[in-house]
C-alpha positions as CSV (number, residue, x, y, z in Angstrom):
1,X,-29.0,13.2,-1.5
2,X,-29.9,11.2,-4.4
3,X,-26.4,11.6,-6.3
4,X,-24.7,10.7,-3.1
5,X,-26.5,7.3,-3.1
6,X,-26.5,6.9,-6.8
7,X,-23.0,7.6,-6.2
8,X,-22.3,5.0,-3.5
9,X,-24.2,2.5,-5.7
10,X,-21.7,3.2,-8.2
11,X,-18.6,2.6,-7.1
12,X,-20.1,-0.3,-4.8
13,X,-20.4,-2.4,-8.2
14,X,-17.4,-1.0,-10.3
15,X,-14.0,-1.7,-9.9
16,X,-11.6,-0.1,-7.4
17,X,-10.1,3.4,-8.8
18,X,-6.7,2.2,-7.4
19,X,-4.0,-0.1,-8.3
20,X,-3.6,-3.7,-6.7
21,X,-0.3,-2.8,-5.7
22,X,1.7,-6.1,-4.5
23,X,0.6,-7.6,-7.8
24,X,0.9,-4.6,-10.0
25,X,3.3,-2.2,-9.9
26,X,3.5,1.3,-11.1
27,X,6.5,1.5,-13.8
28,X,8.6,4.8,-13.3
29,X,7.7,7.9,-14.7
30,X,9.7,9.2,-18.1
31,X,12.2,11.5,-16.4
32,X,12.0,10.2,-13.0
33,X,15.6,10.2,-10.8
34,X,14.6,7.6,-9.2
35,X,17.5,6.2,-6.8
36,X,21.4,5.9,-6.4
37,X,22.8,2.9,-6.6
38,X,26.5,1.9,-6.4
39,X,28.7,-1.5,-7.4
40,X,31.1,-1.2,-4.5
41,X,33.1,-3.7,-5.4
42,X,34.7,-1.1,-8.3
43,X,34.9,1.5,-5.8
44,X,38.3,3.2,-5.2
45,X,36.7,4.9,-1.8
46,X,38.2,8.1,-2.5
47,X,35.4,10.6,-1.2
48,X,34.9,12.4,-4.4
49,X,30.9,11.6,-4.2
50,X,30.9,12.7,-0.8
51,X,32.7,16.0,-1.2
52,X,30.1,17.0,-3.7
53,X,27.4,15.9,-2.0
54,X,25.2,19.2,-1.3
55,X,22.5,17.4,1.6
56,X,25.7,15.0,3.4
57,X,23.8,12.2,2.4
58,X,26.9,10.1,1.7
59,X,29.8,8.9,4.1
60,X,32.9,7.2,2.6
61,X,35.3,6.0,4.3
62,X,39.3,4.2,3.2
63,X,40.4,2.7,6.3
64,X,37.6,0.4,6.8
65,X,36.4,1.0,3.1
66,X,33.2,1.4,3.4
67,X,30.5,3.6,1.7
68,X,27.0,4.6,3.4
69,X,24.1,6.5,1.9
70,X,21.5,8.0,3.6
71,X,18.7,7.5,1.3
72,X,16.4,9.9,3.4
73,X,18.6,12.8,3.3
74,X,20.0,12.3,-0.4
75,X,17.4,14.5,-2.5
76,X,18.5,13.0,-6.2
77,X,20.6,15.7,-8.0
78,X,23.1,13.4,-9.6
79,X,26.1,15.6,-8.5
80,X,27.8,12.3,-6.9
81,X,27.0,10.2,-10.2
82,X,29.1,13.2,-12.4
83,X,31.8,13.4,-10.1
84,X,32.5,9.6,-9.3
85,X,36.0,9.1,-11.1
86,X,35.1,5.2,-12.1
87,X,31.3,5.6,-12.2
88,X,30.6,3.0,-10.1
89,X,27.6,5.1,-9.2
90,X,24.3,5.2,-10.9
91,X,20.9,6.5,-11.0
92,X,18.7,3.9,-11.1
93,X,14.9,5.4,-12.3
94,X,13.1,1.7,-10.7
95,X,11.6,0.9,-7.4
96,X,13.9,2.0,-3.9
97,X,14.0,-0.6,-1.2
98,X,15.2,0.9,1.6
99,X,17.9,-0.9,3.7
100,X,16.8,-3.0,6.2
């Protein structure tokens, strides 16, 4: 009983154990994937990402060129980043936003 109270007196006048996260962000781990990332506006649309995409987390598409990623299904391997014949995708290791 008398650690548990010594204990709450403790951590009642130290700082918090936690990081004051709006104001101070963790910096990615060495090695992390982190997120994709793509500049569409070099992209050919021509569905090699999404061919080799092993969860279907990517939908291209020519006719109304457009290029979708499900950022909840895509599990980080890379494969699209390998394939993508003018990389215009990337693994970025920062923060993800997801899309609104």
């Amino acid at each position: 009983m008398i650690n548990l109270i010594q204990s709450i007196f403790s951590k009642l006048s130290s700082r918090p154990d936690t990081r004051r996260y709006p104001f101070k962000k963790r910096e990615p781990m060495e090695g992390s994937r982190g997120h994709i990332d793509i500049e569409i506006d070099k992209c050919i649309f021509c569905g090699a990402c999404q061919k080799r995409c092993p969860s279907n987390a990517l939908t291209v598409s020519r006719d109304p060129k457009s290029w979708s990623l499900n950022p909840y299904a895509c599990i980080v391997c890379g494969y699209c980043v390998e394939v993508c014949p003018k990389k215009c995708i990337v693994m970025n290791a920062g923060h993800f936003t997801p899309p609104a």
